[in-house]
C-alpha positions in Angstrom: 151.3 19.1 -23.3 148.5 21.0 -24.5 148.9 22.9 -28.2 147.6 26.3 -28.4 146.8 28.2 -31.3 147.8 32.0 -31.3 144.6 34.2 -32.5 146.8 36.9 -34.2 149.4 35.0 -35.6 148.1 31.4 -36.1 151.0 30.0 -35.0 150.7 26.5 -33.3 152.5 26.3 -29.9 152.9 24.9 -26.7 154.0 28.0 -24.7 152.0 29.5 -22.0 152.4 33.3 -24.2 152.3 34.3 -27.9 152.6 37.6 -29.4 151.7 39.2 -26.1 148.8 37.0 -25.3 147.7 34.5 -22.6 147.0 31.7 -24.5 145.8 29.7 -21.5 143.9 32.7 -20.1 140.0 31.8 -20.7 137.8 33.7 -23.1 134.1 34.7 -22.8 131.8 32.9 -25.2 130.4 35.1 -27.7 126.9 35.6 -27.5 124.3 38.0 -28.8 123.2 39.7 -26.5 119.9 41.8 -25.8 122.3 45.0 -27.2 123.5 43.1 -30.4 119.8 41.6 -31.3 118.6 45.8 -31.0 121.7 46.9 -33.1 120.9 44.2 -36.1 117.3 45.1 -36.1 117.8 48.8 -36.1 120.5 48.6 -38.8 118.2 46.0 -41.0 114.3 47.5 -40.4 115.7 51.2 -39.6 118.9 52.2 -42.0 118.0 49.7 -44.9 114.1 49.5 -44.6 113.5 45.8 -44.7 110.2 44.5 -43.6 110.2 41.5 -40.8 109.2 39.2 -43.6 112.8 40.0 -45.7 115.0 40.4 -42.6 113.5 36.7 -42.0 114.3 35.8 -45.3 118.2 37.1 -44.9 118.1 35.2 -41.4 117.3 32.0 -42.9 120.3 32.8 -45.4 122.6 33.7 -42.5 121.2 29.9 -40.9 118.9 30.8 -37.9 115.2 31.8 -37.3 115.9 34.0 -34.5 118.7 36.6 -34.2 119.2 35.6 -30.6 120.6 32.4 -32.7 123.0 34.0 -34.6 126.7 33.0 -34.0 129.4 35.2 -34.7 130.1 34.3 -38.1 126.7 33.7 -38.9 126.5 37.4 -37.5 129.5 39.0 -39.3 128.1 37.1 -42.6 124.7 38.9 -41.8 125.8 42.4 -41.2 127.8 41.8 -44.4 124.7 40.8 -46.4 122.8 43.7 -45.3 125.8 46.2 -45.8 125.8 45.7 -49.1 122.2 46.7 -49.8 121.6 50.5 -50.5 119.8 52.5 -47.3 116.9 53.4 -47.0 115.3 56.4 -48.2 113.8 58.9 -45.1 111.1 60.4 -44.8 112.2 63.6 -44.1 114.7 63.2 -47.3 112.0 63.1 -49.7 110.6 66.0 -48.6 
């Protein structure tokens, strides 16, 4: 018998259902996709400012080159990094 893991509780089983959920029901692979790669780089270059050569630098730190790399924790970890930088200011704000 196969032992599944419940995603909201944790709990180790061998039922087919936990909590409500399907454990043997099959899950899409997360993967950034063309709409994820435009959200990070208009959150990183548009609301905080950063120029390609420091949203490189905080790629590197998140483990990839390339955002198309980025796996979800490596992505979670990333918008994390660059939430906790102040915004940029706009343009239109200074005048």
């Amino acid at each position: 018998m196969t032992t599944r893991t419940c995603p909201r509780c944790e709990h180790h089983t061998t039922a087919r259902e936990c909590c409500g959920i399907d454990l043997t029901a099959r899950r899409a692979v997360w993967t950034m996709t063309p709409q994820r790669i435009r959200a990070v780089r208009a959150f990183a270059h548009g609301t905080k400012g950063l120029d390609d050569d420091t949203f490189r630098l905080y790629l590197s730190r998140a483990g990839v080159h390339h955002t198309q790399d980025l796996t979800r924790d490596q992505h979670r970890e990333l918008l994390q990094a660059l939430g906790r930088l102040p915004d940029a200011v706009r343009a239109k704000a200074r005048a």
